[in-house]
C-alpha positions in Angstrom: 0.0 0.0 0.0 1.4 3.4 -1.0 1.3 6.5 1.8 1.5 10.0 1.7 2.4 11.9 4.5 -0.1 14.9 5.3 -0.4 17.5 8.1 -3.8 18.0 9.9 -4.2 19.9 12.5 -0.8 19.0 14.9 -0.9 16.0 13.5 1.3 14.4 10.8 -0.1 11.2 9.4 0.7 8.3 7.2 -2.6 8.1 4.5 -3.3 6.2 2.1 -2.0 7.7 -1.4 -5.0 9.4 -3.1 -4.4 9.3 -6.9 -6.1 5.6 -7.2 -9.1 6.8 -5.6 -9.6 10.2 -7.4 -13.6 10.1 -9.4 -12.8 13.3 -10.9 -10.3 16.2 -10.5 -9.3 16.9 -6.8 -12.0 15.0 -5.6 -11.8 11.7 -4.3 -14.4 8.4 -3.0 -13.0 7.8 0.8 -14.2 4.2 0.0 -12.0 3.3 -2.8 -9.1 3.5 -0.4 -7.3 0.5 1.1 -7.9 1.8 4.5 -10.4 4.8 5.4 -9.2 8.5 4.7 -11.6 11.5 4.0 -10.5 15.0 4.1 -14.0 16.2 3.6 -14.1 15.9 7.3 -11.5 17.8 8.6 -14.4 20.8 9.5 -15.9 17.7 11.4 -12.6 16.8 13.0 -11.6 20.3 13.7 -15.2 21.0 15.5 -14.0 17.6 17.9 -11.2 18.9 18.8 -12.8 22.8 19.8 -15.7 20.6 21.2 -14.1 18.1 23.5 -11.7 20.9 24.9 -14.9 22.7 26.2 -16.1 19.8 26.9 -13.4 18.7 29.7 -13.5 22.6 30.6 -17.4 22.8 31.2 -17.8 19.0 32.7 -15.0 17.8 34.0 -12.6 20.4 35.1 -9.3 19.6 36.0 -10.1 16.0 35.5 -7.8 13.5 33.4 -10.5 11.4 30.9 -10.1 8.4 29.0 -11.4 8.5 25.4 -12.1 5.9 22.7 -12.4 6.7 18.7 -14.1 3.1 18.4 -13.8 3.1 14.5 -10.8 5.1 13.9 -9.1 3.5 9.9 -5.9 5.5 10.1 -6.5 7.1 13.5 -6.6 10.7 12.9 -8.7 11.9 14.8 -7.8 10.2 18.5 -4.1 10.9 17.4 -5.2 14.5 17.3 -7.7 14.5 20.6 -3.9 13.4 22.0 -2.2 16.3 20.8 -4.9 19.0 20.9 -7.2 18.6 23.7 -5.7 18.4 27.1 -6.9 16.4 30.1 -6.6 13.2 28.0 -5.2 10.6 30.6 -5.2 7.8 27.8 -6.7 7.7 24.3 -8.2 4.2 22.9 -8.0 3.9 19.2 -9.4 1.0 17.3 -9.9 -0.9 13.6 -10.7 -4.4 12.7 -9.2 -4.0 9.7 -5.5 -5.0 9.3 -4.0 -2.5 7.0 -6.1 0.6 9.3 -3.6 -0.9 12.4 -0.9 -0.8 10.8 -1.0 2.7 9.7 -2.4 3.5 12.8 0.8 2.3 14.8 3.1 4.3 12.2 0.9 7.3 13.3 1.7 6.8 17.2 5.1 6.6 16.5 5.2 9.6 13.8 3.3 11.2 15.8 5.3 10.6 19.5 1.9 9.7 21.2 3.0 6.2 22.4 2.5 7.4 26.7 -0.8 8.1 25.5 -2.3 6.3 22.6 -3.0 3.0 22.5 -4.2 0.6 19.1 -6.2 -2.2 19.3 -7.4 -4.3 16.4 -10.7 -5.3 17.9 -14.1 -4.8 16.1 -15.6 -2.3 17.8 -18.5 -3.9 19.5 -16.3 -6.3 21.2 -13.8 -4.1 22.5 -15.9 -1.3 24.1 -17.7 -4.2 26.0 -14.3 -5.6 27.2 -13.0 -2.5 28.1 -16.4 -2.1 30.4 -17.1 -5.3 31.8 -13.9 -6.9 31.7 -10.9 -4.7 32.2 -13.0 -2.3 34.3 -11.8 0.5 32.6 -13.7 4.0 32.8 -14.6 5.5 29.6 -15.8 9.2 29.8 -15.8 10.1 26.2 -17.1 7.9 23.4 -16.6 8.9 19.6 -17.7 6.8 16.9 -17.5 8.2 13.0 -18.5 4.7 11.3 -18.8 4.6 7.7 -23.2 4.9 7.5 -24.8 4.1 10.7 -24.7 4.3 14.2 -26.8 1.1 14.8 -24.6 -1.1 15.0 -22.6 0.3 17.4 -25.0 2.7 19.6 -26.3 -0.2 22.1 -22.3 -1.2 22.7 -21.5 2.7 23.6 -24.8 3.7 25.3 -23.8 0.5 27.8 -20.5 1.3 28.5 -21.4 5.1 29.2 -21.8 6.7 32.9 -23.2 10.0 34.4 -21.6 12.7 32.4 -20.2 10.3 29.7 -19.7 12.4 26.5 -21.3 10.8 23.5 -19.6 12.0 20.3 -21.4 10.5 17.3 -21.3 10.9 13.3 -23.7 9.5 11.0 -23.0 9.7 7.6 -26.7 8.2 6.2 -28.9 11.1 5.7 -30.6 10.1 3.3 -32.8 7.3 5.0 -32.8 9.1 8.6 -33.5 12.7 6.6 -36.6 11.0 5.0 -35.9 10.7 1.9 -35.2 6.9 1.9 -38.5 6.7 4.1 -39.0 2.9 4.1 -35.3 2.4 5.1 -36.2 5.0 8.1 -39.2 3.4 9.1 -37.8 0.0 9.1 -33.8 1.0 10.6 -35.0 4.1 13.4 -38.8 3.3 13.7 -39.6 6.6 12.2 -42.1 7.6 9.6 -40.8 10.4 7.6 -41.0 11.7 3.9 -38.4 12.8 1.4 -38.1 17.0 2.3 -35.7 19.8 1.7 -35.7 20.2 5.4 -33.7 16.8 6.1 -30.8 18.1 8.0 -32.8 19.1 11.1 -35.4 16.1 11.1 -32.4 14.0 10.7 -30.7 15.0 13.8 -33.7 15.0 15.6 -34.9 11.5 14.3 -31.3 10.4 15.4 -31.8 12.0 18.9 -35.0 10.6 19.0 -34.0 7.2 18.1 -30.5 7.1 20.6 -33.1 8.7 23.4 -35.0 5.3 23.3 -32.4 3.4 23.3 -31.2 5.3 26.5 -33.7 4.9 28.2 -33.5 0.9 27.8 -30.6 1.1 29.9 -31.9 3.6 32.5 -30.2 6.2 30.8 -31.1 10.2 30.0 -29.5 12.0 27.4 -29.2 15.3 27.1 -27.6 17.5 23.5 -25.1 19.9 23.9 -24.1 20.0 20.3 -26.3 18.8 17.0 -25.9 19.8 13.4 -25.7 18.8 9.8 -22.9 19.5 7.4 -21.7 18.1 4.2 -23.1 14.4 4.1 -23.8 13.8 7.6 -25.1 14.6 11.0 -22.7 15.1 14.0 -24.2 14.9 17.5 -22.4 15.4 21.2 -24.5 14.2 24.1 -24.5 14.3 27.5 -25.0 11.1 29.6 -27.6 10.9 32.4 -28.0 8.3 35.0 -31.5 7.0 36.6 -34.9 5.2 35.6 -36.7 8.5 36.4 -35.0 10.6 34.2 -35.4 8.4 31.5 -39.6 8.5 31.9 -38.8 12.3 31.8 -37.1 12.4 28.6 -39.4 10.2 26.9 -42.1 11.8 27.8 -41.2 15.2 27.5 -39.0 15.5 24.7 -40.1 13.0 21.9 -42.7 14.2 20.0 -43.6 14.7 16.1 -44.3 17.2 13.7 -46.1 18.5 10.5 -45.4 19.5 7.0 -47.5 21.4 5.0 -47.1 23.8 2.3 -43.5 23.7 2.6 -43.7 24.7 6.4 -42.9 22.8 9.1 -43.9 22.9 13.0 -44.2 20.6 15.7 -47.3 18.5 15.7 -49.6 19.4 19.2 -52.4 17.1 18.7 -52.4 13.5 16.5 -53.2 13.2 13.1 -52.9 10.7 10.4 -50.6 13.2 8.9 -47.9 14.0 11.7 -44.2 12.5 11.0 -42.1 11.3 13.6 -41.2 10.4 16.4 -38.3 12.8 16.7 -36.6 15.1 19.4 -39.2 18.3 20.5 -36.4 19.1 22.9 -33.0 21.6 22.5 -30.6 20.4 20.5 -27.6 22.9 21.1 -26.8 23.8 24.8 -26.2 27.9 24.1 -23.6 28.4 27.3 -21.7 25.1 25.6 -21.8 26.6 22.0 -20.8 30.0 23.6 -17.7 28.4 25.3 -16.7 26.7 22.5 -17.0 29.3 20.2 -14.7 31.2 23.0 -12.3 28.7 23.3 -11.9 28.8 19.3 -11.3 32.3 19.0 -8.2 31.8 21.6 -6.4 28.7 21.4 -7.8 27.1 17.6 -6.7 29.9 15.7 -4.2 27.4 14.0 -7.0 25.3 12.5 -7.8 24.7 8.7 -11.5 24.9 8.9 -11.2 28.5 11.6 -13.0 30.8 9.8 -15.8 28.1 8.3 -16.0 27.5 12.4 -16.1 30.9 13.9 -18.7 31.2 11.4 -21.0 28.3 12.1 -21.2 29.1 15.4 -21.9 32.5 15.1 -24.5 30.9 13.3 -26.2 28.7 15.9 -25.5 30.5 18.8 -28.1 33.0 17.6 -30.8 30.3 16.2 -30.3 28.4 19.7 -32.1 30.8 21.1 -35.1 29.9 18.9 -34.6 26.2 19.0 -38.1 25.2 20.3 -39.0 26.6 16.7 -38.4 24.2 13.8 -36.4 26.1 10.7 -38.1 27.0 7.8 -37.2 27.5 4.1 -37.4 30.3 2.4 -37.4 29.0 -1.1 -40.1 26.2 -0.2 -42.3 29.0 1.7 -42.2 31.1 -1.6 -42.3 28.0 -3.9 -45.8 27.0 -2.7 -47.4 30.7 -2.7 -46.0 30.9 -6.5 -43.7 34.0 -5.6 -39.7 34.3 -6.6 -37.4 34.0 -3.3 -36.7 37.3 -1.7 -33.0 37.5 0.1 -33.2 36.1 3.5 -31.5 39.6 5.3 -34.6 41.1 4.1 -36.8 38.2 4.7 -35.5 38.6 8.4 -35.5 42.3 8.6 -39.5 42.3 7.6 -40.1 39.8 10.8 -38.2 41.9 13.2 -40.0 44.9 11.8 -42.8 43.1 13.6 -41.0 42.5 16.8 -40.8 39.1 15.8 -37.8 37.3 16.5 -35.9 36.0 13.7 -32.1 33.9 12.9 -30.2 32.2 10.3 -30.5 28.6 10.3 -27.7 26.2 10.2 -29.4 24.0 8.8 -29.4 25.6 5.3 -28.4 29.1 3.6 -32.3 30.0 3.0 -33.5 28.8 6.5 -34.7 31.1 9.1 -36.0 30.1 13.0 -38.2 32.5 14.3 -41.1 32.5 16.5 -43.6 34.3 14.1 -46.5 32.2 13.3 -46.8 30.1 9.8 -49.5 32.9 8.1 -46.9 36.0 8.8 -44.1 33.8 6.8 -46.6 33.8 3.8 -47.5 36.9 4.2 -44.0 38.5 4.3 -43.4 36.0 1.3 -46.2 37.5 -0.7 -45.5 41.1 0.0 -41.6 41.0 -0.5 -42.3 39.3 -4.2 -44.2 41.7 -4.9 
């Protein structure tokens, strides 16, 4: 197998060598590659490392934590947790596959890490068990970035988490748990959803909705401090609760469904035979958590690749996290459905806080606004701006 050598973040890694793998100019398929490498992700990575720093900081301060990147292919981004985030005591990374270890024990040693890395070749199941139940080893943060879905590994981490476990989780599927693969929702998550440009958010909230159940199994509680949607997948960070009570809570309070009509959506308050769901009613960005990490960015990330696409983002959902307990709307399908061109989205918003309404960017996508003004003032606004 050929390697290049590449620096991310503080990191210098062995990869795989690209060229075999490109589908057209400067852009490559991840899964062509003998073992896993995709530098689409290095915002996602970057994000980690910003995240898991305030993490420690907010949680756990001036504690030492043990981590595990369960499915980790060349080991990027536990050999950066190692080198970026402090307060790692020991960092667990892990691939069945043969080659992935290999390069992953070239990047400890690259990389200087061997006091505080450690490689298994374990599938990933099997390992986070053993590490539980049979080494007796505490685990406080749990990161898993599988190639397509959590399922198969969510049980396996939900188990081995305690109270205030971090739960660090990409899914790279969006396409059934978005909706627009609806039958492969209903039948993987237990959701019934339909194919919509709003995907991103029902997609993180489906995938709240369905780790919140399984949670609960195990007398767990979780609770979101981070949840978006970028590129081709959904990243969520979430808070572990302990205690059978809780869990009745959080299933009870915080699952629920929701509408779409007219290209609107809104959370369903009474049953019909047209509501879509189950999914997460509840907050999925803790504001004092996006606020510290956008903080700790601005004064010791500077350095990273994806900065200014992160300071950004953040400015970004800081502001709609104050209107969270709204669902985002689309500009483009509001207008689309009332027959009326797309006005621009600062003076979509400036009409609505004309009205004392409030009113944000979403994250979820360029032409998506939360606010808290009712679904007939959107179409009005719609109507009189297209005029």
């Amino acid at each position: 197998m050929d390697l290049a050598v590449l620096k991310e973040g503080k990191a210098i890694l062995y990869v795989p060598e690209t060229k075999n793998a490109m589908i057209k100019p400067g852009i490559i398929e991840p899964s062509h590659l003998p073992v896993f490498y995709n530098p689409v992700m290095i915002f996602n990575r970057d994000v980690s490392m910003v995240s898991l720093s305030s993490f420690i900081e907010v949680y756990w301060p001036g504690k030492k934590l043990n981590a595990i990147d369960a499915l980790s292919a060349t080991g990027v981004r536990g050999i950066r947790y190692s080198l970026e985030v402090s307060n790692l005591s020991e960092l667990i990374i892990n691939d069945n596959d043969p080659l992935a270890y290999e390069i992953m024990l070239k990047n400890i040693k690259l990389n200087k890490v061997e006091d505080k890395v450690k490689a298994y070749k374990r599938e990933a199941n099997s390992l986070m068990r053993s590490l539980k139940f049979e080494e007796n080893k505490p685990i406080n943060i749990i990161d898993l970035d599988p190639f397509g879905s959590i399922i198969p590994f969510i049980d396996s981490a939900i188990s081995i988490s305690s109270k205030g476990s971090l739960l660090a989780l990409t899914a790279t599927d969006l396409a059934v748990i978005g909706g627009s693969k609806f039958r492969a929702a209903k039948r993987k998550y237990q959701v019934n959803l339909i194919n919509t440009k709003h995907y991103r958010e029902i997609a993180v909230r489906a995938l709240i909705a369905y780790i919140a159940k399984i949670s609960a199994a195990y007398d767990r509680s979780i609770i979101p401090l981070l949840s978006y949607s970028s590129d081709h997948y959904a990243r969520l960070y979430l808070l572990i609760d302990k205690g059978a009570k809780k869990a009745e809570n959080m299933l009870e309070k915080e699952i629920g469904y929701f509408i779409l009509y007219n290209g609107l959506m809104e959370f369903a308050d009474n049953y019909s035979e047209k509501i879509l769901g189950p999914i997460w009613k509840g907050e999925i960005i803790n504001k004092d958590f996006a606020v510290n990490i956008y903080n700790n960015l601005i004064n010791n990330y500077k350095y990273l690749e994806s900065y200014e696409r992160i300071e950004k983002f953040f400015n970004i959902i800081i502001r709609e996290s104050e209107l969270q307990n709204y669902l985002h709307q689309r500009i483009d399908t509001i207008c689309q459905y009332q027959h009326k061109s797309m006005p621009s989205i600062e003076k979509f918003i400036e009409e609505l806080e004309k009205l004392n309404y409030k009113a944000s960017r979403s994250s979820f996508s360029s032409v998506g606004i939360r606010t808290n003004a009712p679904i007939e003032v959107l179409v009005d606004i719609c109507k009189k701006l297209s005029k």
